[in-house]
C-alpha positions, 0 to 999 in steps of 0.5 A, spaced: 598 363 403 605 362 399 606 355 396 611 354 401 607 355 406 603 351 403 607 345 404 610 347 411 602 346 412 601 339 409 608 336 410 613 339 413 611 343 419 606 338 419 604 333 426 600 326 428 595 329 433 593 326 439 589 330 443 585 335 440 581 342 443 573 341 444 571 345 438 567 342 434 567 341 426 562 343 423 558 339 418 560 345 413 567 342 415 566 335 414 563 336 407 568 341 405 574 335 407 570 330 402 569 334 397 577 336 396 579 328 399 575 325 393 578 328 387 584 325 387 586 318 383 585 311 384 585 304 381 580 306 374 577 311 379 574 306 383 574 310 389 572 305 394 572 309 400 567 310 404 567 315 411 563 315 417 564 320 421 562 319 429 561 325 432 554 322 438 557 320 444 554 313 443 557 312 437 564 315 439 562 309 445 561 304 439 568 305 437 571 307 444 569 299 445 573 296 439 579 301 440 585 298 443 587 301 450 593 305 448 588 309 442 582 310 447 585 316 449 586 319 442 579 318 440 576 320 447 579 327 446 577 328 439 571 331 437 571 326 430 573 320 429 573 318 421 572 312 420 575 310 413 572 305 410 572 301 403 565 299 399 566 291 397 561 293 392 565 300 389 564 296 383 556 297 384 558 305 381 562 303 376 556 306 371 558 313 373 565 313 376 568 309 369 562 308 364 568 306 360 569 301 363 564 294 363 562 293 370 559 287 370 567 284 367 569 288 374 563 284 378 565 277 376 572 278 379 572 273 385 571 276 390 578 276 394 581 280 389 576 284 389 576 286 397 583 288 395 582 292 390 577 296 395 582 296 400 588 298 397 585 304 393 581 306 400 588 306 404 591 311 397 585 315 399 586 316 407 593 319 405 588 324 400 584 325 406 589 327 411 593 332 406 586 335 405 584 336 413 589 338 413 588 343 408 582 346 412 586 346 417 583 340 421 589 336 425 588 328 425 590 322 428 591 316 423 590 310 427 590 302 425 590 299 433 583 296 434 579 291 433 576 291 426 570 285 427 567 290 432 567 296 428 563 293 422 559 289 427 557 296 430 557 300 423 557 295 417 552 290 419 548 287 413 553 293 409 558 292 403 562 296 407 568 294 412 572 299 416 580 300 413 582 305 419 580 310 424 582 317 423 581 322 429 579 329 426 579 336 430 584 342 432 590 339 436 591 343 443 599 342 442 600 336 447 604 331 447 607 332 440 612 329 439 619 331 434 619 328 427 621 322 426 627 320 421 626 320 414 630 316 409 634 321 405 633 321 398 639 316 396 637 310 401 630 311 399 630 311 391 633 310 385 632 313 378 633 308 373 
């Protein structure tokens, strides 16, 4: 493959999928998806997020539950639902991912500052994992509309970890895939200073 279809595939070419074929991901595929989503940057290599991927019918039932109406389709028609979460003790790992670092300093911050060095490092990382599924040739569906307390009430009880957003994964059947959107041009968008 050239580099640009390279970036045909990752960017440009590239849709929200909303409705997928019943071919399975295979475990293989969903390991192959974290090993590439983990290497890019973060915050000091914090690298809080945290992936669970539904594939059972009752789990997939547990997020159906907390999804909003109009992402119950979505996710019904997907043969994985990702949820991406962040680890409120990603600091817990800080010996291995930074041992630079001294975690204990990191540990004592308070804890509202600490959920949200977890939270927007994990968002950063979603974007890492899209542009990997679809590296593998997986279509996804990012997805924020649904009701966050439900999905750590069913998957997170008694965890550190809380749910950040919802990504179905599969192979899009090419239905209702709508146009690109505009884009800023460069101009509107950035600035060179």
């Amino acid at each position: 493959m050239t580099q640009t279809a390279n970036l045909d595939d990752l960017f440009t070419s590239a849709r929200t999928h909303r409705f997928f074929t019943q071919q399975p991901v295979s475990e293989a595929t969903l390991r192959q998806l974290y090993d590439l989503a983990k290497f890019p940057p973060t915050e000091s290599n914090f690298c809080p997020m945290r992936l669970s991927f539904v594939t059972s019918a009752s789990g997939k039932a547990k997020v159906l539950e907390a999804a909003f109406e109009g992402n119950r389709p979505k996710i019904e028609s997907a043969p994985v639902v990702a949820i991406l979460a962040h680890d409120l003790e990603f600091h817990s790992h800080l010996g291995q991912l930074a041992p630079h670092m001294d975690a204990e300093q990191v540990a004592a911050r308070p804890a509202e500052a600490l959920e949200k060095i977890a939270f927007q490092n994990s968002w950063m990382q979603a974007g890492y994992l899209i542009l990997a599924a679809r590296a593998v040739g997986l279509d996804c569906g990012p997805m924020i509309g649904f009701d966050k307390e439900k999905i750590n009430t069913a998957f997170y009880s008694g965890s550190s970890w809380r749910v950040s957003m919802l990504i179905s994964l599969g192979y899009g059947n090419g239905q209702n895939i709508k146009d690109r959107g505009a884009r800023l041009d460069f101009d509107t968008a950035c600035q060179i200073i």
